[in-house]
N, C-alpha and C positions, 0 to 999 in steps of 0.2 A: 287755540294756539297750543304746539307743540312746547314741553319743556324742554329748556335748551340744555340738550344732550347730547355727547358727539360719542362715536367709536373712531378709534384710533390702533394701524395696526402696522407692524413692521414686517414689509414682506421681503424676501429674497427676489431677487430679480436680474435680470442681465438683460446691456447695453448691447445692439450690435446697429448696422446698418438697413435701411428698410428691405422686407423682402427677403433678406438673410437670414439665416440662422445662426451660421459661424463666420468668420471668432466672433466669440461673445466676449463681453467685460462686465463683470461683476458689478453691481453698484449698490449701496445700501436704497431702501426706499420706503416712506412712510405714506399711509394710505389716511386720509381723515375725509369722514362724513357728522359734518356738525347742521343739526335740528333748525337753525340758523338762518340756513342756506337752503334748505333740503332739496333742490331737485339737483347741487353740485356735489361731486367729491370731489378731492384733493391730493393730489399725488405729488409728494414732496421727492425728488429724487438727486440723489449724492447729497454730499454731506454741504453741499455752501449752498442748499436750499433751491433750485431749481425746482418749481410750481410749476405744472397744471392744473387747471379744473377741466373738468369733468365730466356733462348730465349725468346723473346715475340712470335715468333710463337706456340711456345708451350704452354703456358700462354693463348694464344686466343684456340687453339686445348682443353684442358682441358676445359675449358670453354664451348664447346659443347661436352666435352665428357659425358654424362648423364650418371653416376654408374660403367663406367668402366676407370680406371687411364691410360691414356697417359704418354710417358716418360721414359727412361732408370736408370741407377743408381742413381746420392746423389737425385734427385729432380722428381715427380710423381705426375702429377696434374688430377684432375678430377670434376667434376659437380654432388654433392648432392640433390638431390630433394626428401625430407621424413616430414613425419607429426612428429610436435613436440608437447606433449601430455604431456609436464610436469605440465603446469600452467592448472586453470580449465578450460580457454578456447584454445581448440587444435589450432594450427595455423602451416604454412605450410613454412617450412625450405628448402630457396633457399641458398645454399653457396657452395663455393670454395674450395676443401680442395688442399690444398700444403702440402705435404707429402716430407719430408726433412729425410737423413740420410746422416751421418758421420763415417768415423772411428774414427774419437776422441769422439763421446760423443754419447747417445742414442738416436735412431728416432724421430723424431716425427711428427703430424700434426697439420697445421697454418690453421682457417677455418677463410674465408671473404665469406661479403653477394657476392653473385654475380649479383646482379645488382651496386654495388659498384668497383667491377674488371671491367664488362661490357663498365661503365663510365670510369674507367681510362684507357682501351686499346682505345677506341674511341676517347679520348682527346688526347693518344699517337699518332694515327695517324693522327690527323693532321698536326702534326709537321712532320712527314715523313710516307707516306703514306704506307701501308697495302701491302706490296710487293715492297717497295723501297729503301728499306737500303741496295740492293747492287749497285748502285749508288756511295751511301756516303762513302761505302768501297771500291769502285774503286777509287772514288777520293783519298782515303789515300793512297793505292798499290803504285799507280800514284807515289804521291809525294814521301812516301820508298823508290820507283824507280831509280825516281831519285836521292836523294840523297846518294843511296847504288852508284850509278853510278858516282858520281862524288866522293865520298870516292876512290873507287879501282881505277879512274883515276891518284888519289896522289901517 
């Protein structure tokens, strides 16, 4: 079993609508992968705590997906790489988009640099390596196990 060890990281990011780029809105957002948990991260975004989780393997797949979205229903991640030609000197937009939808409220997309995700999935595994959180989930089964086992004993 893993020690329980989390990376925790504040990224820059912007709010827009899915598919968009612009306008964007600024929003604080904090990224947590807790030993815990390990096949979730956590992505805390604005400041009154708005949660997703996560799979990190899917998180790491998005992340090479270059323009086309990984990912099934509320959560669709994928890899941007486009010329950003707003200011007079063009420069060259590497980012993340997390594409989030609900039935309670309207879609939308969360964009991080991605070399800022790149660093927080690589600081995740060290704390439990890149195909080993089913381990730390066995270990928990485990202990379920046993103590479902010793409930139906009483």
């Amino acid at each position: 079993m893993h020690k329980n060890e989390s990376v925790r990281r504040s990224l820059r990011c912007e709010l827009t609508s899915p598919g968009a780029r612009l306008p964007a809105n600024q929003i604080p957002a904090e990224v947590v992968y807790d030993s815990r948990d390990p096949f979730a991260v956590a992505f805390y975004l604005d400041k009154d705590g708005v949660r997703w989780l996560v799979d990190r393997g899917l998180l790491a797949a998005g992340l090479e997906a270059v323009t086309r979205a990984v990912g099934e229903g509320d959560v669709r991640i994928r890899r941007v790489i486009a010329l950003d030609a707003r200011d007079s000197e063009p420069r060259v937009l590497d980012e993340v988009e997390l594409e989030l939808s609900s039935p309670s409220g309207p879609p939308a997309s969360v964009w991080f640099p991605a070399a800022d995700v790149e660093a927080f999935l690589q600081a995740s595994y060290a704390v439990v390596r890149d195909g080993g959180e089913g381990p730390a989930c066995d270990a928990a089964l485990e202990k379920l196990g046993r103590l479902l086992a010793a409930w139906s004993a009483d």
